[in-house]
One Martini backbone bead per residue (centre of mass of N, CA, C, O) as a GRO file, in nm:
protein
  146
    1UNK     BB    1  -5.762   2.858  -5.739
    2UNK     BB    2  -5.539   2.738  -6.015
    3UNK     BB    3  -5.512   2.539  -6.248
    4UNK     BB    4  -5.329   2.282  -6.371
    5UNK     BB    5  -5.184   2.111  -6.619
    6UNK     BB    6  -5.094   1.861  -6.448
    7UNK     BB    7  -5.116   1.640  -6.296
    8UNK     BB    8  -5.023   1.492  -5.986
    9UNK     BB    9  -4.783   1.280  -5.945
   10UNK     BB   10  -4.862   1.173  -5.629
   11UNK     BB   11  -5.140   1.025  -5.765
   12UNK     BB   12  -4.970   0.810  -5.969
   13UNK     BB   13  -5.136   0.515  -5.929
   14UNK     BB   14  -5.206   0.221  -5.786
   15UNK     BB   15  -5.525   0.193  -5.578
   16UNK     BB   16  -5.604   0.021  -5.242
   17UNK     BB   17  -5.850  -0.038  -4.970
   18UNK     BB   18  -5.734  -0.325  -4.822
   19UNK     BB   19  -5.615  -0.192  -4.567
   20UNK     BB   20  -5.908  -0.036  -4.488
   21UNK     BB   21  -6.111  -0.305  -4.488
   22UNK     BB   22  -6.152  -0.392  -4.246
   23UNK     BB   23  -6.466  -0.569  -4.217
   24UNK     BB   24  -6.531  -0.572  -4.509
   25UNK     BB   25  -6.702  -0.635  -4.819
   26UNK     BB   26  -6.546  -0.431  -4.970
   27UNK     BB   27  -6.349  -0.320  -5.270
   28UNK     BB   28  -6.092  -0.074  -5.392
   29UNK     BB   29  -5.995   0.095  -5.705
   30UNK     BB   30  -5.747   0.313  -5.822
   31UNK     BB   31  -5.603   0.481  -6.152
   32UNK     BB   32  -5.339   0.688  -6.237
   33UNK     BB   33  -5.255   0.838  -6.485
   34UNK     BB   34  -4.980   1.101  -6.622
   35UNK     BB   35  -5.235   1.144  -6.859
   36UNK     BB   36  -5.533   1.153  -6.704
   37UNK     BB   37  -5.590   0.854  -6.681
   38UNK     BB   38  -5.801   0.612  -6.589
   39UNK     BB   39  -5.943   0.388  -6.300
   40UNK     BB   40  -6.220   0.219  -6.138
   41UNK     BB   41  -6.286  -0.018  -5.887
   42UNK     BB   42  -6.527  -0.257  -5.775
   43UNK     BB   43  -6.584  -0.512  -5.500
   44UNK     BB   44  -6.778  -0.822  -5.354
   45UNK     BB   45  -6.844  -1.115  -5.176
   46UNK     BB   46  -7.099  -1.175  -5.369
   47UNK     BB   47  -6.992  -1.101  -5.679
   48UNK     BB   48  -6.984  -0.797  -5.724
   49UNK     BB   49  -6.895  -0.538  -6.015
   50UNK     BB   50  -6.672  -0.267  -6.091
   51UNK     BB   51  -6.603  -0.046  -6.421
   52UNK     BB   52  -6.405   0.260  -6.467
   53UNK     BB   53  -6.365   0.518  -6.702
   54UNK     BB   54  -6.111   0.800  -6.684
   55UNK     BB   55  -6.057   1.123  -6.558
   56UNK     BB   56  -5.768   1.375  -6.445
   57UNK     BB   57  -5.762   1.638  -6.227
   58UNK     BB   58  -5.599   1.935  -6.070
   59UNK     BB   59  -5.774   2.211  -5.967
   60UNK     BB   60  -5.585   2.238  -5.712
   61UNK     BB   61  -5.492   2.273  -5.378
   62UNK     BB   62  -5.590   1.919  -5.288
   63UNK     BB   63  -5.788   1.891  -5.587
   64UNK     BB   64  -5.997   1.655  -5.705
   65UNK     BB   65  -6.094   1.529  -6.051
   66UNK     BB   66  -6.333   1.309  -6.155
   67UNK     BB   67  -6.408   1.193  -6.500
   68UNK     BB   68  -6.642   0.985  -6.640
   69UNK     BB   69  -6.723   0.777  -6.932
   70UNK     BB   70  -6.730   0.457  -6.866
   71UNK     BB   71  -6.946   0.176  -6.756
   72UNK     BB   72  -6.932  -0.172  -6.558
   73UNK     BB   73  -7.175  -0.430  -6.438
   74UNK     BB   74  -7.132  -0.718  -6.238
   75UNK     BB   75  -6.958  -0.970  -6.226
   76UNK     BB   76  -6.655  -1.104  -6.059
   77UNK     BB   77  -6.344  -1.202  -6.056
   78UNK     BB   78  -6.102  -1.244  -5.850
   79UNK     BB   79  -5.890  -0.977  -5.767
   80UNK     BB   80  -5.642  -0.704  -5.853
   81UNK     BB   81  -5.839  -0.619  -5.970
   82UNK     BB   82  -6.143  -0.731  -6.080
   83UNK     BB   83  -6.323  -0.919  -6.320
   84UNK     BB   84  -6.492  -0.957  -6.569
   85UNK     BB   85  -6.772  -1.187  -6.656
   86UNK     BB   86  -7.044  -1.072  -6.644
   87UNK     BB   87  -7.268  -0.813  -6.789
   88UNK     BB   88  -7.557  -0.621  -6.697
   89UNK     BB   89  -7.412  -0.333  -6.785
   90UNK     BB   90  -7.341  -0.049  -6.982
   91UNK     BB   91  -7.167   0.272  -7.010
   92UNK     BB   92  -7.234   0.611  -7.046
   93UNK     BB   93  -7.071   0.846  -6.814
   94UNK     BB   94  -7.086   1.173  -6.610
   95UNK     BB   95  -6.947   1.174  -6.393
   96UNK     BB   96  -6.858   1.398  -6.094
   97UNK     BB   97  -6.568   1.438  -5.885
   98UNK     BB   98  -6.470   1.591  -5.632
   99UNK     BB   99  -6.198   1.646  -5.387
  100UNK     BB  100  -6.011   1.604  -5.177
  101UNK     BB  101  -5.662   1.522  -5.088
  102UNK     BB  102  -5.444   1.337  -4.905
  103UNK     BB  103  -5.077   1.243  -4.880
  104UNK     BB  104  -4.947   0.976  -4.675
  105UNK     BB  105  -4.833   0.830  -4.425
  106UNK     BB  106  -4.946   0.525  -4.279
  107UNK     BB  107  -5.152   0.295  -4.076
  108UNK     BB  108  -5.333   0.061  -4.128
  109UNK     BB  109  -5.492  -0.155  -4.022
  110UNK     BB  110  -5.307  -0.451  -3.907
  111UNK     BB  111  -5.083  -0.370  -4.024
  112UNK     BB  112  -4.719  -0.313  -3.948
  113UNK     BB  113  -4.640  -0.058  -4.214
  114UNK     BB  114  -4.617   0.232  -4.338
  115UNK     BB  115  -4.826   0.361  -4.605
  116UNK     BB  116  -4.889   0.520  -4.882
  117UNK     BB  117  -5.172   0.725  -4.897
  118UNK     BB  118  -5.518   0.792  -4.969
  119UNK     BB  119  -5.743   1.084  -4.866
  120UNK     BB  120  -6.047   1.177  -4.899
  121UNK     BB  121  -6.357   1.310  -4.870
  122UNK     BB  122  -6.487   1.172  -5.135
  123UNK     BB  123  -6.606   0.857  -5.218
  124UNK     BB  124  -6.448   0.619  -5.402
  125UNK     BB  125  -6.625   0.326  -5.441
  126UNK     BB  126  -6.696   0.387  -5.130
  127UNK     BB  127  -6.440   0.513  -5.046
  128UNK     BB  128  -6.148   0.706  -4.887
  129UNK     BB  129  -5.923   0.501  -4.864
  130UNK     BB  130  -5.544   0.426  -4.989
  131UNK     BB  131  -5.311   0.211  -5.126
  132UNK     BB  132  -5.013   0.194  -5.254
  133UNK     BB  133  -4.896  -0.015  -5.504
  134UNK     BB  134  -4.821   0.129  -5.755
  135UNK     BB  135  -4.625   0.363  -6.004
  136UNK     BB  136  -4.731   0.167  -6.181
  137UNK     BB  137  -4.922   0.132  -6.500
  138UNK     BB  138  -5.258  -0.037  -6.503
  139UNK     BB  139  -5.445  -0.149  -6.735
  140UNK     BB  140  -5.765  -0.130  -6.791
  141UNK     BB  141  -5.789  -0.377  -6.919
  142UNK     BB  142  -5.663  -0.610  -6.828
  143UNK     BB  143  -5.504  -0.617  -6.492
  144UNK     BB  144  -5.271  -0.834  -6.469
  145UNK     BB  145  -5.134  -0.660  -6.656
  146UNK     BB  146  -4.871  -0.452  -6.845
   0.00000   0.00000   0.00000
């Protein structure tokens, strides 16, 4: 497999384990924007929460590398993602996650109608499964902004 110059387009956007998280008690979210950054986070019910900023990469022909550069965890506020309100940890991260992954229509439990999906093989944030939420590149920073 040979290394692509540019992220691979149609892993761009907001992505949301929300539709596949039935009956589970923690959700997860991940954004990859089209210049090779993005972040990802996780929430549970008890009000735990992390946020981390990331680089990403196709290293290969369905294969997703992405590299953690700074993490922080603590309690946070509901939303999606959810809002770090106190932070316990935080710092430089430099996790290295490789993995497969295939996008495609998809119809989540409990959902009406198929949505664009992306399914890993090794799980980021906890999850396996992802629901496209939006094309458009959501700010690490605020994530309710634009």
């Amino acid at each position: 497999m040979r290394p692509r110059a540019m992220p691979d387009e149609i892993l761009v956007g907001l992505w949301d384990s929300g539709p596949y998280d039935y009956g589970a008690l923690e959700s997860s979210w991940v954004c990859l924007r089209s210049d090779g950054t993005g972040w990802s986070a996780w929430a549970n019910a008890a009000g735990g929460a992390s946020v981390s900023q990331l680089s990403w990469n196709c290293t290969g022909d369905d294969e997703l590398e992405l590299r953690y550069r700074w993490t922080a965890s603590g309690s946070g506020r509901p939303g999606t993602p959810p809002e770090l309100v106190d932070i316990d940890e935080a710092g430089p991260d430099d996790t290295l996650v490789r993995t497969r992954f295939a996008v495609h229509r998809d119809t989540p439990p409990l959902a009406e109608s198929p949505v664009t999906s992306l399914h890993l093989a090794a799980a980021v944030e906890s999850a396996h499964h992802f629901a496209l939420v939006a094309r458009d590149e959501t700010p690490a920073g605020r994530q309710g902004s634009s």
